[in-house]
BATILUM-819943 format. One record per residue (C-alpha): residue in three letters; y, x, z. Coordinates in steps of 0.001 Angstrom, whole numbers, padded with zeros to 6 digits, always signed. Each point is the difference from the previous one (the first is absolute). Example, Ala and Ser with C-alpha at 12.3 -4.5 7.8 and 13.67 -1.06 7.14 Angstrom:
ALA-004500+012300+007800
SER+003440+001370-000660
# end
This chain:
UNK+103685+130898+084796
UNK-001718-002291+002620
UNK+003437-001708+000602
UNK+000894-000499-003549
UNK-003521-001503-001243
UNK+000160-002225+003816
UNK+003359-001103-001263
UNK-001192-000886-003927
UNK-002399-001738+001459
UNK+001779-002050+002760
UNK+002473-000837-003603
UNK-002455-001034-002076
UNK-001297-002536+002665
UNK+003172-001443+001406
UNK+001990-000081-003468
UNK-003277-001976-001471
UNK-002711-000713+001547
UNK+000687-001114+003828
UNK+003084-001837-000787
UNK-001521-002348-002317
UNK-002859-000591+002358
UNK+001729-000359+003345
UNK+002703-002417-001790
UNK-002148-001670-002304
UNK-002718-000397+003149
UNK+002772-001011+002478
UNK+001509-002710-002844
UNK-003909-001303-000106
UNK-000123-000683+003173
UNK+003544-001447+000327
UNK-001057-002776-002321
UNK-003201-000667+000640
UNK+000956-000174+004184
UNK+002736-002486-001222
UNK+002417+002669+001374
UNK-001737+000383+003275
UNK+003015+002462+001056
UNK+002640-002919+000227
UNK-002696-003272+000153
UNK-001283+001354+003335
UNK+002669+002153+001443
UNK+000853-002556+003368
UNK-004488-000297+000288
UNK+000069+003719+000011
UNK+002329-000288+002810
UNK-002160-002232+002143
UNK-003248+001856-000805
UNK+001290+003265+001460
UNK+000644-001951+003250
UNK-003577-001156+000474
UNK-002164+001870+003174
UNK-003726+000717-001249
UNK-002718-001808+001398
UNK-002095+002776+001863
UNK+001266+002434+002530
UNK+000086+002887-001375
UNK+000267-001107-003026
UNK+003187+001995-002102
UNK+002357-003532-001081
UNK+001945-000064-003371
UNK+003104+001757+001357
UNK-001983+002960+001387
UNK-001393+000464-003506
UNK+003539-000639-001320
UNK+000888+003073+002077
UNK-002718+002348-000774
UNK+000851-000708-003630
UNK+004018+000233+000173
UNK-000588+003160+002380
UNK-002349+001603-003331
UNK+003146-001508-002265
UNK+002770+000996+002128
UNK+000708+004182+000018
UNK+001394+002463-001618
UNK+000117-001684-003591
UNK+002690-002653+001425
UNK+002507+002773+001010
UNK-001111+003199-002476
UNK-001628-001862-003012
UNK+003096-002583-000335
UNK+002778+002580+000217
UNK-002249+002182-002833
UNK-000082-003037-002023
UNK+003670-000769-000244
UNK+001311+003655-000292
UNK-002616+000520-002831
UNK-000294-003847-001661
UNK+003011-001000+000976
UNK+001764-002958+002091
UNK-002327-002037-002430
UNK-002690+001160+001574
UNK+000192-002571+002776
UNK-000078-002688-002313
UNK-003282+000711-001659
UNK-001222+000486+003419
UNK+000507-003323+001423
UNK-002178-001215-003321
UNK-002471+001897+000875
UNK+000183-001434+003259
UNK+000398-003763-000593
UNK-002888+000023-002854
UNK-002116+002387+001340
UNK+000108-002635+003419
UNK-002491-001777-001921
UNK-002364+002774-000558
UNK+000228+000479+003910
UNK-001240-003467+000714
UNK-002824+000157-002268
UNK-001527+003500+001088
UNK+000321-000473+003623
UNK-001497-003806-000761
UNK-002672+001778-001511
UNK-000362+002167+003258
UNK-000196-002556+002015
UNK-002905-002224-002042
UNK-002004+003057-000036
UNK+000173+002285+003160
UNK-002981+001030+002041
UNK-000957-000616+003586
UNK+000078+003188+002149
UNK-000491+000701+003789
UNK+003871-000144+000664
UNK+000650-003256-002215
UNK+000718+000170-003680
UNK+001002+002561-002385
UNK+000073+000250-004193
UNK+002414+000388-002965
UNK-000168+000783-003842
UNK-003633+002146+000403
UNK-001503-002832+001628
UNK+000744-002727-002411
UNK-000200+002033-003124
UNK-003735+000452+001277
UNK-000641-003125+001510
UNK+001270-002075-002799
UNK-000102+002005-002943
UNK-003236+001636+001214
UNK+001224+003487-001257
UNK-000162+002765+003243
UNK+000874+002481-002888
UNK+003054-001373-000640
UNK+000673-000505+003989
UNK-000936+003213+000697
UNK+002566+001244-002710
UNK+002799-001724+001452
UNK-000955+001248+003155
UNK+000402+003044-001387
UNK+003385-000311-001572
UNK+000719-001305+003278
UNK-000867+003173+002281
UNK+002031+002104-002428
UNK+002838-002541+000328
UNK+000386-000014+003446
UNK-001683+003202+001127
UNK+001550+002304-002726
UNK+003147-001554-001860
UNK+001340-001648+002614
UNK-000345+001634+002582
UNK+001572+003197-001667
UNK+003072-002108-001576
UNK+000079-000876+003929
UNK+000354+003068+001591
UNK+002281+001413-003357
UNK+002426-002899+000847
UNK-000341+001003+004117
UNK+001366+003378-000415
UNK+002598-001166-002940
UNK+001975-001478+002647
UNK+000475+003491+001618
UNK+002172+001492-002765
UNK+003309-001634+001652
UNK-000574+002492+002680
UNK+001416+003647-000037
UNK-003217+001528+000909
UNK-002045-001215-002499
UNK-001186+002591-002602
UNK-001798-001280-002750
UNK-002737+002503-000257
UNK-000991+000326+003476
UNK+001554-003398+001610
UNK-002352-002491-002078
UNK-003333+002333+001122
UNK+000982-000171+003648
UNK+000565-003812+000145
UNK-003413-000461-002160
UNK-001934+002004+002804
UNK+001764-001426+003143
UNK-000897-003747-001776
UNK-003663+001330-001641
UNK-000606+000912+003952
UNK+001317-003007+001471
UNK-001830-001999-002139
UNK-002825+001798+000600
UNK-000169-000320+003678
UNK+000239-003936-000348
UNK-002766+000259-002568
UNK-002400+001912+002677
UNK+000251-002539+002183
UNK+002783+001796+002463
UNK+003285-001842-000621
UNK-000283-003347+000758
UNK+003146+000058+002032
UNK+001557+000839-002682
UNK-000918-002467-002601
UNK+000719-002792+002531
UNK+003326+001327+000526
UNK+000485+000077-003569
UNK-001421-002851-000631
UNK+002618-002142+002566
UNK+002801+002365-001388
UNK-000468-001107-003820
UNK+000379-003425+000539
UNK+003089+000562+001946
UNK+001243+002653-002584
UNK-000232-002407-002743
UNK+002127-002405+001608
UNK+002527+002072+000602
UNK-000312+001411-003362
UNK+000615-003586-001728
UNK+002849-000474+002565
UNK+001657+003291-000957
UNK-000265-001105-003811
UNK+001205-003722+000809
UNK+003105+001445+001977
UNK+000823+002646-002383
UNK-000001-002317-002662
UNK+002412-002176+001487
UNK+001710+002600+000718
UNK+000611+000623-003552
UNK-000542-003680-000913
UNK+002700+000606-002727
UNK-001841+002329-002273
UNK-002829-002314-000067
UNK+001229-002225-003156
UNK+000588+003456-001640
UNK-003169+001159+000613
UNK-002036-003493-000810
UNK+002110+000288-003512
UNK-001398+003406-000441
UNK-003714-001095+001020
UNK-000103-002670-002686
UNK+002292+001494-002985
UNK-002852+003278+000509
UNK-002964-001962+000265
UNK+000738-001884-003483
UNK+001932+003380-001830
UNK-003194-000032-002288
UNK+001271+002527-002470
UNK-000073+002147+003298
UNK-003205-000994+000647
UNK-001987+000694-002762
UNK+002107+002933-001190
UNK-001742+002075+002933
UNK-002346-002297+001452
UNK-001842+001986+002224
UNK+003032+000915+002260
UNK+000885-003307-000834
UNK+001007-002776+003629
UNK-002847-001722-001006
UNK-002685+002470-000198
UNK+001672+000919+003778
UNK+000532-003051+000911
UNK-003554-000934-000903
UNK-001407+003398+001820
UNK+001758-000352+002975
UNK-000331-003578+000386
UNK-003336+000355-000091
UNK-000827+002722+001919
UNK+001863-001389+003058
UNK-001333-003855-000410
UNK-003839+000836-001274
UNK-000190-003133-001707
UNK-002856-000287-002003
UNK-001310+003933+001236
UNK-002753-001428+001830
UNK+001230+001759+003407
UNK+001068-003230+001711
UNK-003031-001792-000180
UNK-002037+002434+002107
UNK+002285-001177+002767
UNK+000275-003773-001333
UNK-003974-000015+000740
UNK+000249+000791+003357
UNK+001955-003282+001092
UNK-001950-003034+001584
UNK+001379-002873-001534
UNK-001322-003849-000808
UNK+000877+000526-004280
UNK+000055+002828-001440
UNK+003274-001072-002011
UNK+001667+000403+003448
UNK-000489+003717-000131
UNK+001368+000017-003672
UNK+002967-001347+000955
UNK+000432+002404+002904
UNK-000208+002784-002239
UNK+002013-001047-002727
UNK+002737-000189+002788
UNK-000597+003859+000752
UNK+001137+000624-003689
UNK+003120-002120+000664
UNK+000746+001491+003181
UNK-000576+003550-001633
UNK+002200-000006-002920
UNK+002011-003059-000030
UNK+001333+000328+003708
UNK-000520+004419+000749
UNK+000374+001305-003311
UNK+002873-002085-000446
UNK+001464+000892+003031
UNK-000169+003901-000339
UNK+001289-001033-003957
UNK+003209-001491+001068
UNK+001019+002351+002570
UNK-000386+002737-002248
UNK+001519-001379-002802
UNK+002906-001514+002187
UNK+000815+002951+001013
UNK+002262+001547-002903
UNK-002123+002602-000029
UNK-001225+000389-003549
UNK-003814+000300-001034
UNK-000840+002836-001597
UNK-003075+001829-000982
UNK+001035+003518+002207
UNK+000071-002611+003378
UNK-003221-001388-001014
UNK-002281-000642+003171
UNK+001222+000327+003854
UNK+003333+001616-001048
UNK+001559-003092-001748
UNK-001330-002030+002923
UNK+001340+002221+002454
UNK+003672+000737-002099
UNK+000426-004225-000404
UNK-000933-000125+003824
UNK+002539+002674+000876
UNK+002536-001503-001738
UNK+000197-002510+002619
UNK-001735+001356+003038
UNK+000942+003284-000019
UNK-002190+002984+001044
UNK-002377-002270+001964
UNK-001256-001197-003107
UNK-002289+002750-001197
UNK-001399-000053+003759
UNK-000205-003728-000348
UNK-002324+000648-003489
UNK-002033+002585+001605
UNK-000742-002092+002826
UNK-001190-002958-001797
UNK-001721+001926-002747
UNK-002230+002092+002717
UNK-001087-003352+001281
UNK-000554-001673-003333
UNK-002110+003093-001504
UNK-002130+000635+002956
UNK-000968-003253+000306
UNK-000838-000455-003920
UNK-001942+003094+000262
UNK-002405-001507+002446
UNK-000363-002782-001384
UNK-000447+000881-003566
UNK-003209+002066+001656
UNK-000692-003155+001649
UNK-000972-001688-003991
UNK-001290+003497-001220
UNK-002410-000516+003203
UNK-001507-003711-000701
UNK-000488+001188-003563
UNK-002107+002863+001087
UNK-001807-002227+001775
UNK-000534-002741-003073
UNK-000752+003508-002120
UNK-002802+001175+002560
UNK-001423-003261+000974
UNK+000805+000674+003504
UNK+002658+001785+002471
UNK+000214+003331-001080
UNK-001753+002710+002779
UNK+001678+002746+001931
UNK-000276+002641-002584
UNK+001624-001747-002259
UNK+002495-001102+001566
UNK+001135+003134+001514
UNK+000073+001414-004013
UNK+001568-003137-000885
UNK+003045-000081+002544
UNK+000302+003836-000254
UNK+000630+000005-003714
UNK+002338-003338+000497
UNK+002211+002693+002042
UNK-000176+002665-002547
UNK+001585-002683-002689
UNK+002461-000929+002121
UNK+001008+003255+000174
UNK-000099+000995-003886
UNK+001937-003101-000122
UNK+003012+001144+001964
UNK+000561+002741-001891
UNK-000423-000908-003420
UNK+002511-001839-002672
UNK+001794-003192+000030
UNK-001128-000689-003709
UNK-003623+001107+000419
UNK-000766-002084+003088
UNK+002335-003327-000923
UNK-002549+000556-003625
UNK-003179+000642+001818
UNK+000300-002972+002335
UNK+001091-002334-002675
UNK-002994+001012-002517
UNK-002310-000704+003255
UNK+001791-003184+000829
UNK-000382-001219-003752
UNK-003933+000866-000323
UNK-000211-002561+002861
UNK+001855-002977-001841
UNK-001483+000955-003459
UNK-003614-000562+001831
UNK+001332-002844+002528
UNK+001918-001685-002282
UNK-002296-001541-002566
UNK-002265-000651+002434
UNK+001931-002253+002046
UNK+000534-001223-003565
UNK-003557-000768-000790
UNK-000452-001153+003962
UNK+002759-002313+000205
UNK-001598-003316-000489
UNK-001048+000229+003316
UNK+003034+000808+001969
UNK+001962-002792-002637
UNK-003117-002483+001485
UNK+000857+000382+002984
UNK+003390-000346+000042
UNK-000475-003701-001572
UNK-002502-000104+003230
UNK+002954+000820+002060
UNK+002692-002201-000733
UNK-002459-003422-000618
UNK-000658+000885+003601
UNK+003491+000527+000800
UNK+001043-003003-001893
UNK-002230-002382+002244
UNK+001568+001190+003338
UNK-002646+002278+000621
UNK-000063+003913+001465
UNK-001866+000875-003329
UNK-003947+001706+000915
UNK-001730+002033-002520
UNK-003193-000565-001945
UNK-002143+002117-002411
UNK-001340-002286-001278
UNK+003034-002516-000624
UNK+001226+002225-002672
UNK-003721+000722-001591
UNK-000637+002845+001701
UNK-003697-000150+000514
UNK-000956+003632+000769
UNK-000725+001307+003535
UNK+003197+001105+001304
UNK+000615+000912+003940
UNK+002784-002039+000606
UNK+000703-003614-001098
UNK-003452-001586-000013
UNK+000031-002326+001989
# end
């Protein structure tokens, strides 16, 4: 009963409410950025190869990482192949317009970030709480997207995580699916755990040099493989666009409909316009805070446009055909097999383990600042120790629970984020839009553009950009 009323819900928001808000939001911005996306594209470019002034200060391409790291995971391997065996080869389609408009809504929210984060001991830090407070002067509000937030990250995706971790285990002979899922919850719940306590810091910067390296290799695996089968590709581009605009389709059924996937997926692997991106957005030191925007609209680019794509058209290459019984790992692993043989379900397994333990820390790495916006302060031992413990215990509900319920849960948690973050960005934009006039006058007269409150009208007491 749970599931069912999880997935009327998760419906009822995607087939009315969030996809008229994240498109209609995303065209907004498009047009009133002067289609920012394409305008600024080569600036973006040279922005992410600027070193920050201070030491230790973390530059526009570490930020870019911390953010495409939170992007990049289990949702651009799992989440695509569920959204073209249940929307669809259409399904792609609708997910690079999510992509290209929802770039937009990227820009301004991490923008936003960037005008209003706070000084700390160890440099700067912020996102959607902090400027929904600061300049809407509603901690109500902040504090309920904090909220929606913790039970994001802490609860929906971290279970869809460790659900999609031990999907990729059904290839393999010895996997039984009412024990196997249980075991592979507990081994991760404790690994987790002991990185959580403060023992396994070997191990997260092990996994933290692997991932990078991993998704290299990944997109290199995808690139070759699609060469490979180079000449399915107009078959399957055909198929991609004749879907995406078979309306009668569509709206026949439009809740298992490629767009309502496309539109799911799409944005649970690029965030655009979640709010999650900005808490890392803050964190950079940069001269303008449009720099920062920029960076982070990239990270949606690089997300969907260039690893979504890539696991796509491998798949879909593949002659293997998408259907709903291969949703998740198994279509992934069946395309990949198809060309690599048996290594291919190792090859999976391998990069997923990386992916998902590295998304579960640092999903627990937002839940954490957000505790600490909550509380006014950095949560104490006791709390903590609840805190991480019961983290662990979802992780391993998560594990061994449904695909349906946890894809539903996550994306009903995802969309209370945008339907809070979204019109506020809205009513906040003037701002961000300010300052990105500030940006290019600068830029136009030869100069390395340097941020002012107060040259946009900003006359309240902010912590950065006073002087």
């Amino acid at each position: 009963m749970f599931a069912e009323i999880v997935g009327a819900i998760s419906n009822f928001m995607y087939s009315y409410l969030l996809i008229v808000m994240l498109v209609a939001v995303g065209l907004y911005f498009t047009v009133r950025t002067r289609l920012v996306q394409l305008r600024m594209f080569r600036e973006t470019i040279q922005v992410i190869m600027e070193k920050p002034v201070g030491k230790d200060a973390v530059s526009s391409f570490q930020a870019l990482m911390v953010s495409t790291a939170s992007r990049v995971g289990t949702g651009n391997i799992i989440g695509i192949s569920t959204a073209i065996c249940l929307g669809g080869y259409g399904a792609v389609f609708w997910m690079w317009v999510i992509a290209v408009v929802g770039g937009a809504s990227a820009f301004i929210e991490s923008t936003l970030a960037q005008i209003y984060k706070k000084r700390g001991q160890q440099g700067s830090y912020g996102g959607p709480a902090y400027y929904i407070e600061a300049a809407l002067g509603s901690r109500v509000l902040a504090v309920l997207f904090s909220i929606a937030l913790i039970a994001t990250y802490g609860v929906g995706f971290n279970m869809l995580c460790a659900y999609n971790l031990q999907s990729t285990f059904i290839a393999y002979s010895f996997y039984d699916p009412d024990t196997t899922p249980w075991i592979i919850g507990g081994v991760l719940a404790v690994l987790v755990g002991y990185c959580l306590f403060g023992g396994g810091r070997r191990v997260i910067a092990a996994t933290s040099t692997l991932v990078p390296i991993m998704g290299v290799i990944y997109i290199s695996v995808a690139f070759i493989l699609t060469l490979i089968n180079i000449g399915q590709l107009p078959t399957v581009l055909g198929k991609i666009f004749s879907q995406a605009f078979d309306f009668q389709a569509i709206f026949s059924g439009f809740a298992g409909s490629c767009v309502m996937f496309g539109i799911k997926r799409g944005l649970y692997s690029n965030e655009a316009g979640v709010g999650s991106a900005p808490n890392a957005a803050a964190a950079a030191d940069v001269s303008h805070p449009v720099k920062q925007g920029l960076v982070q609209m990239l990270s949606v680019f690089i997300d969907t446009l260039l690893i979504c794509t890539a696991t796509a058209f491998m798949c879909m290459t593949s002659g293997v055909e998408p259907v709903k019984e291969l949703a998740g790992a198994p279509y992934v692993q069946t395309a990949l097999a198809a060309s690599m043989g048996g290594v291919a379900k190792v090859f999976i397994t391998v990069s997923m383990v990386l992916f998902a333990f590295t998304t579960l820390l640092g999903n627990l790495y937002y839940v954490d600042n957000c505790f600490a916006y909550i509380m006014k302060a950095v949560p104490g031992p006791t709390f903590n120790m609840v805190y991480r413990a019961l983290a662990c215990v979802v992780i391993f509900i998560g594990a061994g629970s449904s695909m349906g319920l946890m894809w539903d849960l996550a994306d009903v948690l995802m969309g209370c984020m945008a339907i809070i973050n979204l019109p506020v960005i809205c009513m906040l934009g003037g701002p961000a839009l300010k300052a990105m006039d500030d940006y290019s006058e600068q830029r136009a007269a030869g100069k390395n553009p340097v941020f002012r409150a107060r040259s946009i009208g900003i006359s309240q007491k902010l912590d950065y950009w006073q002087e």
